[in-house]
N, C-alpha and C positions, 0 to 999 in steps of 0.2 A: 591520584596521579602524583608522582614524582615531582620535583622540580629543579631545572639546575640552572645556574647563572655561572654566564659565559662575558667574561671582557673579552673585547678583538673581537668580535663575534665577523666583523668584516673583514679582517684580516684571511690569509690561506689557511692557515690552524685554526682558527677561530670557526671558519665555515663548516669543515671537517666534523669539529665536535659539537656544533649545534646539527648540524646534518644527521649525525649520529646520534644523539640524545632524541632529535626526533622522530629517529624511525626507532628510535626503541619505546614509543610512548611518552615520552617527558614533556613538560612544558618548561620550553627552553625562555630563559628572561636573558636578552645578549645588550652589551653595548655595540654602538657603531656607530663607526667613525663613517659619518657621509662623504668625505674625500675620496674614498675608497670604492671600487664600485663592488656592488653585491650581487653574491652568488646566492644567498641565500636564502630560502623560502620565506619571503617576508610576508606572504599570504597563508602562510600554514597559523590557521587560530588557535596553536599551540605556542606560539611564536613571539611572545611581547620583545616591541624595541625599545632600548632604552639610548637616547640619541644622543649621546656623550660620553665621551671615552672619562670613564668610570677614576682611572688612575692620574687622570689629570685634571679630573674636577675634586677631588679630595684631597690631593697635594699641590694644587696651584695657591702660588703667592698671590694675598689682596694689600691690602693696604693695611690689615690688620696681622697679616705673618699668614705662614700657612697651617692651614688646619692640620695636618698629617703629613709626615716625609713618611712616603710611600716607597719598600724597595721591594719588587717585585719577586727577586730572587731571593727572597727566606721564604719559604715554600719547601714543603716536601719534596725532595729531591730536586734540591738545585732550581738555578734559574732554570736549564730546563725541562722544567717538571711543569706540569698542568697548573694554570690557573684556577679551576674546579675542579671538584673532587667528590665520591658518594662521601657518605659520613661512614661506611665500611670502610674505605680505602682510608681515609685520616684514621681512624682507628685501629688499622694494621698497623698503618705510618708509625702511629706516637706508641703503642705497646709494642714492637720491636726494632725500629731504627732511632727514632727520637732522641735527644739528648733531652739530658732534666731539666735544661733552661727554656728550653720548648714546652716542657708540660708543663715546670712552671707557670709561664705566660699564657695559657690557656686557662688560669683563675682570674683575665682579666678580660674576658671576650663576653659579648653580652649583644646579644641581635638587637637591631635599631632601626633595620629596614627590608622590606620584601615577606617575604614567608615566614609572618612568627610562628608556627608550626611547626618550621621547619628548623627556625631559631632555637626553640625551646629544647627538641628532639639534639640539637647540635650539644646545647648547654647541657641535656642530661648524660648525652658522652662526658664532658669535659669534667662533670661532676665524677663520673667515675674516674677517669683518668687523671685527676688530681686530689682523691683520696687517699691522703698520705698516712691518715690514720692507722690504714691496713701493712702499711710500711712499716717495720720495726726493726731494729737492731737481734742479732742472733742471741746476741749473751750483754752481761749487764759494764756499767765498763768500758772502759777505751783499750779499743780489742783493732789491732789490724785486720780487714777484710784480704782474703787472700784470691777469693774468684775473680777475675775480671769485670763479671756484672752480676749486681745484684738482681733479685725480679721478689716483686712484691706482692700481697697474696693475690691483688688485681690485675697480675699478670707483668704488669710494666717491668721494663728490663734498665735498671740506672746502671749505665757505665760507669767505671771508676777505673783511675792510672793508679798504680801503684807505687808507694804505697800510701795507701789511702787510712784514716784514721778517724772513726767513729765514736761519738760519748754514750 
């Protein structure tokens, strides 16, 4: 069985796509915010709550600073883009809209909590997605590239402004 993990899960969006993940068979794991009242099948045994808004318990200040400034809106398309996502859709995401600093930053993601399964399956994308090895230069040399975007043999598509200048 799948699994996806939804913040807001109480919020109107949030309901939505926990609603929908679980009429497609998923075991939905959501935050929720109890202020909020719910719509959502919190008796489907598919259904785990997790009872703390997720983006405000890893970027609250303590007395010790905060663990993480959390901005919601770096996400695949925009702030508003989905909070979750399959590891297909990131994977379309970063092989043809992605920018390099994004795939970049994806050699530094590492599961810590929930589905290491699913963790692991996440990390063997990012492994391929951040194979820069396969990335080479055309010719030997500081050569201007003259395409607007490169793609490497793992597919990935590196924009570049022009003009741009390779060793």
């Amino acid at each position: 069985m799948k699994t996806a993990i939804v913040t807001g899960a109480s919020g109107n969006l949030g309901q939505a796509v926990v609603n929908k993940f679980l009429a497609e068979g998923f075991k939905v794991i959501g935050t929720v915010n109890h202020n909020e009242p719910a719509k959502v099948n919190l008796d489907n045994p598919n259904f785990e709550e997790v009872a703390v808004d997720l983006m405000d318990l890893i970027s609250r200040r303590t007395e010790k600073g905060a663990p993480f400034h959390t901005d919601a809106r770096l996400r695949p398309n925009g702030e508003k883009g989905l909070l979750v996502n399959t590891l297909e859709a990131y994977e379309e995401y970063y092989r043809r809209r992605a920018q390099l600093w994004e795939i970049q930053s994806l050699t530094r993601t590492r599961p810590v909590a929930g589905d290491m399964a699913l963790g692991r399956r996440f990390q063997e994308l990012t492994g391929r997605l951040t194979d820069f090895k396969s990335f080479s230069p055309a010719g030997a040399g500081v050569r201007r590239i003259k395409s607007p975007k490169r793609i490497s043999e793992s597919g990935i598509r590196f924009p570049v402004s022009p003009p741009y200048f390779t060793a």
